[in-house]
C-alpha positions in Angstrom: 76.2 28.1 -62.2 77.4 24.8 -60.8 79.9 24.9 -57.8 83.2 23.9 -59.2 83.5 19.9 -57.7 87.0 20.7 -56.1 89.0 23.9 -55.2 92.4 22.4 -56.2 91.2 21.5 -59.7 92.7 25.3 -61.3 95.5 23.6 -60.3 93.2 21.6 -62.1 89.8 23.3 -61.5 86.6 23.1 -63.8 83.8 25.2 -63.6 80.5 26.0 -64.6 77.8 27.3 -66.4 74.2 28.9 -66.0 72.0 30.5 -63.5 68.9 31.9 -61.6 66.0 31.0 -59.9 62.6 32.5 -58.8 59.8 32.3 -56.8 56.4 32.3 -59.0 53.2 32.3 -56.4 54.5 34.9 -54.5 56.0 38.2 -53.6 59.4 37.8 -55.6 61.3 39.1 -52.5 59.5 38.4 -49.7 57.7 35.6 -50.7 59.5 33.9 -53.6 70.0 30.7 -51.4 84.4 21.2 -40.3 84.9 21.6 -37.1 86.0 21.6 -33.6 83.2 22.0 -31.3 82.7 25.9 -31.1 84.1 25.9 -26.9 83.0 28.4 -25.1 80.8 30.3 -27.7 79.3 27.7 -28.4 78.2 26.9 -24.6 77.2 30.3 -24.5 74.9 30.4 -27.0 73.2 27.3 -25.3 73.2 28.7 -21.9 71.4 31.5 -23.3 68.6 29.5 -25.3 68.5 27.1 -22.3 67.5 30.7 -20.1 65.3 32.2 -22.7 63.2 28.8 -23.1 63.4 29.0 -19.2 62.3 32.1 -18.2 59.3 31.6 -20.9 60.4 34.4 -23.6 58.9 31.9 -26.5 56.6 33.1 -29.2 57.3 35.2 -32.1 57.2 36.0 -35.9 58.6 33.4 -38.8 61.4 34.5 -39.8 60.8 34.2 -44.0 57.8 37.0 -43.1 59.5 39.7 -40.8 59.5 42.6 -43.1 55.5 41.9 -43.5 55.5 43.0 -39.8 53.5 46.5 -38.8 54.8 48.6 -35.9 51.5 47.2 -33.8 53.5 44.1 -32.1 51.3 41.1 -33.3 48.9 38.9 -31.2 51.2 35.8 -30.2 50.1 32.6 -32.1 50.0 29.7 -28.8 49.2 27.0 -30.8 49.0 26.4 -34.7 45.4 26.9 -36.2 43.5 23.7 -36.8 44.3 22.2 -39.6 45.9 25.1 -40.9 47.9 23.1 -43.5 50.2 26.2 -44.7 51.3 26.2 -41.1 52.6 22.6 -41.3 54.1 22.8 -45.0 56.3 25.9 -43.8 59.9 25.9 -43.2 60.5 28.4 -40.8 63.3 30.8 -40.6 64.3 30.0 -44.5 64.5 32.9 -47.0 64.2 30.5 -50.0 60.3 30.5 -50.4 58.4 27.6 -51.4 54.8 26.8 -52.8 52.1 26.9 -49.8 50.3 23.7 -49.9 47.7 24.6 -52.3 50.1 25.4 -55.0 51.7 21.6 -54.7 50.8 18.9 -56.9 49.1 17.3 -53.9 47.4 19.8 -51.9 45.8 17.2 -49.6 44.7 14.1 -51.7 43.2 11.6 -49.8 43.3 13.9 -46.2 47.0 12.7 -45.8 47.7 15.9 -45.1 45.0 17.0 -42.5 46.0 13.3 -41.2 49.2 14.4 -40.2 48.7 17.9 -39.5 45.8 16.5 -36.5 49.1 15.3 -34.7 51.1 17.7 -35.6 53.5 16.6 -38.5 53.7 18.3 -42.2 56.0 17.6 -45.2 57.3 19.2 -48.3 59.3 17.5 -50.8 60.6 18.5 -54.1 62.4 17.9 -57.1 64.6 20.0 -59.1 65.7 19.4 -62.4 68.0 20.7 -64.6 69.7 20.3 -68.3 72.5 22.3 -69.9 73.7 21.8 -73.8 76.3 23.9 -75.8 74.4 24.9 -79.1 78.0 25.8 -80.6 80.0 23.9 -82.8 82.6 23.1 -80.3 85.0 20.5 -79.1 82.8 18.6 -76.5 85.9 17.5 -74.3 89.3 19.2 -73.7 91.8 16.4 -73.3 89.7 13.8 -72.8 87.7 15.6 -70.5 84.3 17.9 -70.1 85.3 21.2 -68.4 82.1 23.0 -68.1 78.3 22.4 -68.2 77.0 22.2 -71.2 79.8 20.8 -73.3 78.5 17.3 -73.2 74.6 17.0 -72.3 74.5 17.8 -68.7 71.7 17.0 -66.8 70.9 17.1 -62.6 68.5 16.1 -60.1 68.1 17.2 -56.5 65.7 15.8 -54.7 64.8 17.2 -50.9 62.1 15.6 -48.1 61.3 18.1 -45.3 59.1 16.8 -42.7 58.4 19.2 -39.8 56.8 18.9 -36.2 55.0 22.0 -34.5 56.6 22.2 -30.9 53.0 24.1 -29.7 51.8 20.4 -29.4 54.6 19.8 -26.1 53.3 23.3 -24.5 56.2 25.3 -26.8 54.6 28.2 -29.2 55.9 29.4 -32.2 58.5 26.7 -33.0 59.6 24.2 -35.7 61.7 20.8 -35.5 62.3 20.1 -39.5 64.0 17.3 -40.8 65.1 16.5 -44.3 66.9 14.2 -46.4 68.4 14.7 -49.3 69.3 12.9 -53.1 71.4 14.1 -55.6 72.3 12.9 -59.1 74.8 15.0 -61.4 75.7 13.6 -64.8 79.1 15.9 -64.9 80.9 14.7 -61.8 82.6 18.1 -61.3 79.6 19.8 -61.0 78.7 18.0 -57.6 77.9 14.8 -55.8 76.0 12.1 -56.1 74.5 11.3 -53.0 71.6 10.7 -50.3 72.1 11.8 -47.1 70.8 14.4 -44.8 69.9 18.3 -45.1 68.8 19.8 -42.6 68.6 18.7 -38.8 66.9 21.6 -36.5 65.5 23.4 -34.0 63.8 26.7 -35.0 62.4 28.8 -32.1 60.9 32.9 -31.9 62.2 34.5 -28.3 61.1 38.0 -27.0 57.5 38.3 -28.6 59.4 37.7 -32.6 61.9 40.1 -31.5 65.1 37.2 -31.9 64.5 33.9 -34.1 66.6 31.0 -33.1 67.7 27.7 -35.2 69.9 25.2 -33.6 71.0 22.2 -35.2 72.2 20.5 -38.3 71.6 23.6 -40.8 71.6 24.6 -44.7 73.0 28.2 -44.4 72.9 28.7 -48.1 69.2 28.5 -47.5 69.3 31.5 -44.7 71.6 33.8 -45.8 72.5 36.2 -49.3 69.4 34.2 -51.2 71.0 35.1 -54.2 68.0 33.6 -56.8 66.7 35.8 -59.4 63.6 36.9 -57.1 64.5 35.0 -54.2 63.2 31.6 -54.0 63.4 28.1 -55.9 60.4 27.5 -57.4 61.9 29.6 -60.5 65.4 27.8 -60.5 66.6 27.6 -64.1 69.9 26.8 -63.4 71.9 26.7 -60.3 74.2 28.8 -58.4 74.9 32.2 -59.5 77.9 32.4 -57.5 80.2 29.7 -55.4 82.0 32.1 -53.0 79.9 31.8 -49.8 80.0 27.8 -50.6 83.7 27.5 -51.4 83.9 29.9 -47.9 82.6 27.4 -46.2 78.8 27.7 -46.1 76.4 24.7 -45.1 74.2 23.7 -48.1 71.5 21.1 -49.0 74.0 18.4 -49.9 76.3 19.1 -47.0 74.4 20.9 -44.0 76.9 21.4 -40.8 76.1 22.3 -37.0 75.4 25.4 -36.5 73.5 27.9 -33.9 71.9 30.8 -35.8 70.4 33.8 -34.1 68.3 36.7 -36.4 67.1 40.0 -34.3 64.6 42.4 -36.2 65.6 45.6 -35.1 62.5 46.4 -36.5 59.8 45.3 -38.9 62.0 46.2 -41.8 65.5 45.7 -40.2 67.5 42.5 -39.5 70.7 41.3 -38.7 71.5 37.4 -38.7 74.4 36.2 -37.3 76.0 32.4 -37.4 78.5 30.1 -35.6 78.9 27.3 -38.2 80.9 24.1 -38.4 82.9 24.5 -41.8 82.9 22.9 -45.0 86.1 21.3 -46.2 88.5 24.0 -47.1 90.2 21.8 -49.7 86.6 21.8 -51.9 83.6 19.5 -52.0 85.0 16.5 -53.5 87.6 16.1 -50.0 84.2 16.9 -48.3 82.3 14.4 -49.8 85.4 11.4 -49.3 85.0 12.3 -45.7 81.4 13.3 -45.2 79.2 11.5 -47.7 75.7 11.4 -45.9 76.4 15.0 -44.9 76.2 13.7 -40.8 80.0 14.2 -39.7 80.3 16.9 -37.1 84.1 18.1 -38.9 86.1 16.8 -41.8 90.5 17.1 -41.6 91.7 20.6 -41.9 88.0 22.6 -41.4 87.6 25.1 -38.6 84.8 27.5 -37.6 82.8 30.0 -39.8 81.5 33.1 -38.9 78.8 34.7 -40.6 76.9 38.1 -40.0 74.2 39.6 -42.2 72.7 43.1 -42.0 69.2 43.8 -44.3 66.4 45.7 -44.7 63.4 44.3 -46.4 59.6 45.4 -47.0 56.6 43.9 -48.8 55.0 44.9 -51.9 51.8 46.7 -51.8 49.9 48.8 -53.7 51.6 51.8 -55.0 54.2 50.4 -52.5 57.2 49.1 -54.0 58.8 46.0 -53.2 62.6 46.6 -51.5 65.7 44.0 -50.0 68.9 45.2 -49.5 71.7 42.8 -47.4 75.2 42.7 -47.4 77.0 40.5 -44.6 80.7 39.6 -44.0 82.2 35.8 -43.2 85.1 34.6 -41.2 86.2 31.0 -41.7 89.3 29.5 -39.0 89.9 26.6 -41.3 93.4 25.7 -42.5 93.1 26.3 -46.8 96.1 25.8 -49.3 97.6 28.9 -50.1 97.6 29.6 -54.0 100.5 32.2 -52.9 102.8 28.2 -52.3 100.5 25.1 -52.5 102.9 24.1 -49.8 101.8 25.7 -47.0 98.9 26.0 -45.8 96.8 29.7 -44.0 93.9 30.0 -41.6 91.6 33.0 -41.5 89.7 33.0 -45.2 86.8 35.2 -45.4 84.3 36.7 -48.0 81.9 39.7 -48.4 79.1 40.5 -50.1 76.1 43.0 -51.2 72.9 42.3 -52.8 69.9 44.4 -53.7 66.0 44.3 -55.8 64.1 47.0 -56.1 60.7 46.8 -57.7 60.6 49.5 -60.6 57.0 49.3 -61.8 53.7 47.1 -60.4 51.8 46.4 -63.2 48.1 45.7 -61.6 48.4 46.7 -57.9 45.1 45.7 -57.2 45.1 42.4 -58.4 48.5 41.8 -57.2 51.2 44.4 -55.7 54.0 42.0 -56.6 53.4 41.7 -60.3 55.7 43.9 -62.0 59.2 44.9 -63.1 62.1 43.8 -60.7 66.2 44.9 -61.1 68.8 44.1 -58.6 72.2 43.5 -58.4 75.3 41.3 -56.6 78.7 41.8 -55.8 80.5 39.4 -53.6 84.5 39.3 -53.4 86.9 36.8 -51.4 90.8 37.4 -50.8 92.9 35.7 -53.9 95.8 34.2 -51.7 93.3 31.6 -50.8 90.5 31.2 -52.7 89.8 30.3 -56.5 86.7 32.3 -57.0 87.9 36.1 -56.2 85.3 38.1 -56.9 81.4 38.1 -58.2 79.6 40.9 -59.9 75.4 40.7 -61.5 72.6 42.6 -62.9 69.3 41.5 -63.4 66.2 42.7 -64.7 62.9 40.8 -64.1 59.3 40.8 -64.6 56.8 38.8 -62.4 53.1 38.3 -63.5 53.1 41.3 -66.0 50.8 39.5 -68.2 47.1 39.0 -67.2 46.5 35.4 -68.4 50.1 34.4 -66.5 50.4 36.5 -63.5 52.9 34.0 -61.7 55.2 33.8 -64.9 58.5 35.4 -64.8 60.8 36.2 -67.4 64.6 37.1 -66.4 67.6 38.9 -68.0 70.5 38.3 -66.2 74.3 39.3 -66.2 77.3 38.5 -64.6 81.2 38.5 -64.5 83.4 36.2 -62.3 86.4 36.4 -61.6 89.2 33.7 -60.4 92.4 34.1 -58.8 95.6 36.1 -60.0 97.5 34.0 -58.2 96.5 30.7 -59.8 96.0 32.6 -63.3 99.6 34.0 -62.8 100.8 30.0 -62.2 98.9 28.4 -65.1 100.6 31.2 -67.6 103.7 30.2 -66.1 103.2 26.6 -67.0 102.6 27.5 -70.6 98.9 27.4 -70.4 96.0 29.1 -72.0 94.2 31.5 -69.1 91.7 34.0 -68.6 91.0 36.0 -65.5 87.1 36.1 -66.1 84.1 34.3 -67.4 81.3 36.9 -68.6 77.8 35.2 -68.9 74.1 36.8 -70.1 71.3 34.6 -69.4 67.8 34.8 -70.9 65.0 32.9 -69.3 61.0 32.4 -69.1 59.9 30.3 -66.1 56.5 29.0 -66.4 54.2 27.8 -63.9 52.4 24.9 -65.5 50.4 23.6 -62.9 50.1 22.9 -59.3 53.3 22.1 -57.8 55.0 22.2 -61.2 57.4 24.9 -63.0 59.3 25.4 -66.1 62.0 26.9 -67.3 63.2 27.4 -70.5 66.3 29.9 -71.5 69.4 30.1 -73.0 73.0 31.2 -72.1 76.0 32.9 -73.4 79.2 32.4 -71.7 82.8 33.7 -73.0 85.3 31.4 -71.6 82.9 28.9 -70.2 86.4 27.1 -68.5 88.3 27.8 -65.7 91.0 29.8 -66.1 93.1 27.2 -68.0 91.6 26.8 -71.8 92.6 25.2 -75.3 91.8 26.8 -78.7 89.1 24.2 -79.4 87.7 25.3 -75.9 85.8 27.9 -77.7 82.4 29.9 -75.9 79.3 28.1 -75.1 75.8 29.2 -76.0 73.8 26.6 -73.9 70.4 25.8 -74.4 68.8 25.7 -70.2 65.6 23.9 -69.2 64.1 23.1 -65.8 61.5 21.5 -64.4 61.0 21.8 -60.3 58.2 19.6 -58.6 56.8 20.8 -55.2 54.4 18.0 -53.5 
């Protein structure tokens, strides 16, 4: 589902169509997402990494692999391995799993990678790719204009650079500077921006032998918290968000990544919590964020405050006979100053959102050729206040199976479905005004991701969606039966 471009457009806002995403060389779960300066929490926050780093508590677990701990505390790792070249394409302390190098389309040609990995330096780039097309017989504008993906051919690209340094090389263990850019095309301007710009700015670091994980810096939060992909990870993305709340809260994402100081404890090798002091997005939507912030590098944009975000989980591995479990659910706070849909006039601090997600593996078909192949169901349900907020509330099932066929055992196939909801408030308004309106969009997606090659996957699927618009419709506006392809590149 695209993120709606602007959150005044119900008041003119469009939405939206489509879906999931997965991760197909791995564990589905495991392995498979404006402000002041923060005062005295922040300083805090530094003081304390400043003493940690001092008093030499460095060294730990990655973050992406906690629930694969045992209770035996692990041997610290001083220095990466040599020429180790997983350790090097890695981004640390991100839930959204990505190809290890020998599943990307150039697993070292030439020794470019070894090259870089003898100083210290690794990369990961990809490129996402999706296309959306309404098979119905229905109008392909509404007053002149597209409202939802798929109406007209819709077709995006984002394209991401990470590059990463291991800090063992200046004496530091078990750390991770990454830097990445980003490049976005979107042929439906509502659906996003078009842009470059940067992604992600950090510092990741493990404190108190993996016990606490650390990232400091210019973050993508979308990529540590909820991970709410079919699976968990991109390399299966047909087809976008499944839900906007935790962006149109005011959640850091690829396109827009914001300072931030995020600190994960594992209670213990199956429990978390991860908690965040963020700089916010722009409360008035994406399109006010990117008119002030369109290289994604401003520190706060008019009207944002501070977000607060805290996430609780448990999480374990698949093995055999062993099946695969994550549960999370986690809470947000945002200070920023949004438009009331109560009176446009005025505007309200103190926005939040909640959610709850779980997957369950049901069935392993071939544990000992692989514990994660098998039959996956989990579900969503996310929910933000409707006095100031467009998208209200968030419900999904989904049934999936990973690697059930022999000859394809990194395939996945997907049934997903899901309900949003926008606000009464602004649905209330709209009838007022003589409009059309609908409280809810209801959507069933069917998909087949394919992994083709190294570094390459597929999608195909296709979506239903009753009232495909937001809120406001026409009777030409009609349902949308959209035909969904991918194709995401890992090098």
């Amino acid at each position: 589902m695209f993120v709606a471009w602007s959150n005044n457009s119900a008041r003119g806002v469009h939405d939206v169509a489509g879906s999931s995403k997965k991760d197909a060389c791995a564990r589905p779960l495991q392995h498979l997402a404006y402000v002041k300066p923060c005062g005295r929490k922040a300083a805090l926050l530094g003081s304390v990494a400043a003493c940690f780093l001092a008093s030499g508590a460095i060294g730990g677990i990655n973050c992406s692999h906690a629930a694969d701990l045992s209770a035996t505390p692990p041997v610290l790792q001083t220095q990466a391995p040599p020429l180790n070249l997983d350790w090097y394409t890695e981004l640390r302390g991100i839930d959204e799993q990505l190809p290890d190098h020998n599943d990307l389309i150039d697993p070292d040609v030439g020794g470019v990678r070894s090259a870089l990995a003898s100083v210290g330096i690794g990369y990961l780039g990809y490129s996402s790719n999706s296309f959306y097309l309404n098979m119905l017989n229905v109008a392909r504008t509404t007053d002149g204009h597209q409202e939802y993906s798929g109406q007209r051919p819709t077709f995006s690209t984002v394209d991401v650079l990470n590059t990463t340094y291991d800090t063992s090389r200046w004496g530091i263990p078990d750390g991770q500077i990454l830097l990445s850019a980003v490049g976005n095309f979107f042929s439906w301007k509502e659906a996003g921006p078009t842009l470059w710009g940067l992604s992600q700015a950090s510092w990741y670091q493990t404190l108190f032998n993996r016990k606490v994980e650390l990232t400091i810096g210019y973050m993508s939060n979308f990529q540590e918290y909820i991970n709410p992909y079919v699976g968990g990870a991109i390399t299966s993305s047909v087809f976008g968000l499944g839900s906007a709340i935790q962006i149109q809260g005011g959640m850091s994402f690829a396109a827009f990544p914001k300072p931030a100081t995020t600190v994960k404890v594992n209670i213990t090798p199956n429990i978390y919590t991860l908690g965040t002091v963020q700089s916010s997005l722009n409360p008035d939507g994406l399109a006010e964020e990117f008119s002030q912030n369109p290289h994604g590098i401003a520190w706060r944009t008019d009207h944002s405050g501070v977000l607060f975000v805290d996430e609780t989980g448990y999480k374990n591995a698949s093995d055999p006979n062993v099946m695969e479990t994550w549960v999370r659910a986690g809470a947000a706070y945002n200070t920023s100053s949004f438009i009331s849909n109560v009176d446009p006039s005025e505007r309200r601090s103190g926005n939040s959102f909640y959610y709850v997600l779980g997957d369950r593996q049901l069935w392993q078909s071939n544990p000992s050729a692989g514990a994660y192949r098998g039959v996956y169901a989990g579900f969503s349900a996310m929910y933000a206040p409707p006095d100031l907020n467009l998208f209200t509330q968030y419900y999904e099932l989904r049934l999936y199976a990973l690697g059930v066929f022999d000859a394809r055992p990194t395939d996945l196939i997907s049934l997903t479905l899901s309900d949003t909801f926008w606000s009464t408030y602004l649905v209330d308004n709209l009838a007022l005004a003589g409009n059309l309106v609908h409280n809810d969009s209801k959507s069933a997606t069917l998909a087949y991701n394919i992994h083709v090659m190294h570094g390459v996957y597929a999608g195909l699927g296709v979506s239903y969606t009753d009232h495909p618009s937001t809120i406001a419709y026409t009777p030409t506006t009609g349902s949308s039966l959209n035909f969904l392809a991918s194709l995401n590149v890992f090098y």
